[in-house]
Every structure is written in C-alpha cells, then in structure tokens.
Legacy VTK file of the C-alpha trace (Angstrom):
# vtk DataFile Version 3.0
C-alpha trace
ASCII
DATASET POLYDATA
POINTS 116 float
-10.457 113.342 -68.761
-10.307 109.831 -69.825
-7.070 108.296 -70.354
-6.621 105.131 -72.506
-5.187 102.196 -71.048
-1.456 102.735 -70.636
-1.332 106.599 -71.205
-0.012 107.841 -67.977
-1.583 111.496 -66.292
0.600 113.661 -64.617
0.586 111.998 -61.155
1.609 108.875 -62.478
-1.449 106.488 -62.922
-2.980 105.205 -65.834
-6.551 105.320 -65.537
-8.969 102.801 -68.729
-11.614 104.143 -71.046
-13.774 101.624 -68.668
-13.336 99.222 -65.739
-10.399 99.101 -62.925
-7.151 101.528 -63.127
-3.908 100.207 -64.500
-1.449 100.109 -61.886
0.917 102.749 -61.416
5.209 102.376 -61.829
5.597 102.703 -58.490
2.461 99.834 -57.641
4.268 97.640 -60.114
7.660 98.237 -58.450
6.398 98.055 -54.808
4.731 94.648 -55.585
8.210 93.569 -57.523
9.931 94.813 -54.542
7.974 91.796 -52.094
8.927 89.253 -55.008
12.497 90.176 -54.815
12.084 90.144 -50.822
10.233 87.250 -50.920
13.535 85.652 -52.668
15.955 87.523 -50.395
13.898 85.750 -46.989
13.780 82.161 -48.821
10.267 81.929 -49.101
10.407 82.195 -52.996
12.960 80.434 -55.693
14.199 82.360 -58.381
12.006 79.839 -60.830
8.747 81.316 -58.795
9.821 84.528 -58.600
10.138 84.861 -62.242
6.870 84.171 -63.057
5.749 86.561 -60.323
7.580 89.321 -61.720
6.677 88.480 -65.470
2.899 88.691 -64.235
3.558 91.576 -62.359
4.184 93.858 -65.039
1.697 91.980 -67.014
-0.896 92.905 -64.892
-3.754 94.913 -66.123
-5.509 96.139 -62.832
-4.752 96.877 -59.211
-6.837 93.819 -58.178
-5.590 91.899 -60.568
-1.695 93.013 -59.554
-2.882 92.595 -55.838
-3.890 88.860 -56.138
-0.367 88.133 -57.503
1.525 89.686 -54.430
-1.184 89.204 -51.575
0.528 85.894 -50.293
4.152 87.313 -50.096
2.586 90.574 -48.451
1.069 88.236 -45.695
3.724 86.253 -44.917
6.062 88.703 -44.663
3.826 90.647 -42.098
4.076 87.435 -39.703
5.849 89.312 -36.943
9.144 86.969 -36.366
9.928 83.624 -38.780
10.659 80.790 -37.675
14.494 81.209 -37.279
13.781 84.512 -34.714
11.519 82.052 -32.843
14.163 79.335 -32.480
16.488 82.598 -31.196
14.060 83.552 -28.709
13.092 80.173 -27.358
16.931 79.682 -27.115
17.255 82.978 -25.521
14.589 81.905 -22.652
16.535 78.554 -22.326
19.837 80.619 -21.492
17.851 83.113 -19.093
16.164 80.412 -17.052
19.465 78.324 -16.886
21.298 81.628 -15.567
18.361 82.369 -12.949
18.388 78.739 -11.263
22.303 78.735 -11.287
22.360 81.972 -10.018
19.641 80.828 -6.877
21.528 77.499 -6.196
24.708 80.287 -5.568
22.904 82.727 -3.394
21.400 79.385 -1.722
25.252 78.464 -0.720
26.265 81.357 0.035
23.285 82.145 2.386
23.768 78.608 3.806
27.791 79.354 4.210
27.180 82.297 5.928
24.334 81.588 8.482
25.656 81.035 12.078
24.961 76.913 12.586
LINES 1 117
116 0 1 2 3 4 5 6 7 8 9 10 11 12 13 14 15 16 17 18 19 20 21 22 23 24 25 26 27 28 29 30 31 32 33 34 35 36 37 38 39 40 41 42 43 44 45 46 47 48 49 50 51 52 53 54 55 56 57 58 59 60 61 62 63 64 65 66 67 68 69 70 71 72 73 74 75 76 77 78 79 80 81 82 83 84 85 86 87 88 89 90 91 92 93 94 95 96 97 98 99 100 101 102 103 104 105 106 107 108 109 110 111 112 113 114 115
C-alpha cells in the first residue's frame, strides 16, 4: 500500500506516493540527538544548532535529513578530541619522567651497594 507523504504505517515510517521515504520519528530524533550532542561537546553554538534542528524536522527525505547531520556524525566518530589527546600526551610525559627517575634510583642504589 501506498502511503501519502506524512501518513505514518504501523512500524513507524512514512513512505511518498513517489520518490525517497520520509524519515521516521525516531530518524528525526536520532539526527536531533547529534545536534544536541554536537552542542553538549562544543562543536556547535546554540545559533547553529537551531537551524540544524529547524531543518531537521523540515526535512523531507532520509538523504535529504542525512546531509544535514553527516558532519556532526563524523566528527563525533573521531576516536579521542583534542582535549583526550592533550591528557594522553600529558599522561606519557608523567610515565617517562617516572621511568628515568626511577633508573637514576636503582642506578644509586646499585652503585651504593657494589663492593668498591
């Protein structure tokens, strides 16, 4: 059966007379969802993410709703931002400080305790 645009099926998706599906509810909130993460990480103002979500549930087709979000959806799969990276590099700093004054110890102690 054929569904005009905006009548929603059972399973929730709309599905037009012709051309792409309408996104579903939960497409539309998924994608609003990365906006309002988007926000919560910085990468977004609230001026930005306005328009995002007002063309979000403007959107007419998957692709079209896909194109809007595609951006936020990449960025936030970057595995660490920039903030973990300064943790880690720190991190290394502290580890390889540690190890050298840890061999400069075992160096005087070694030396203290060899027969001369």
């Amino acid at each position: 059966m054929t569904l005009s645009p905006g009548h929603h099926e059972g399973d929730g998706r709309a599905r037009e007379a012709s051309g792409p599906r309408c996104p579903s509810d939960d497409e539309l909130l998924c994608a609003a969802t990365h906006v309002s993460d988007a926000v919560h990480d910085g990468r977004l103002d609230l001026e930005e993410a306005g328009r995002l979500l007002s063309a979000t549930y403007r959107a007419r087709s998957r692709r079209e709703l896909d194109d809007l979000v595609h951006d936020l959806v990449a960025e936030q799969a970057e595995p660490t931002s920039s903030g973990d990276r300064a943790f880690y590099v720190w991190a290394a700093v502290r580890v390889t400080i540690f190890a050298a004054t840890a061999a400069v110890l075992l160096f005087a102690v070694l030396h203290a305790l060899s027969p001369s």
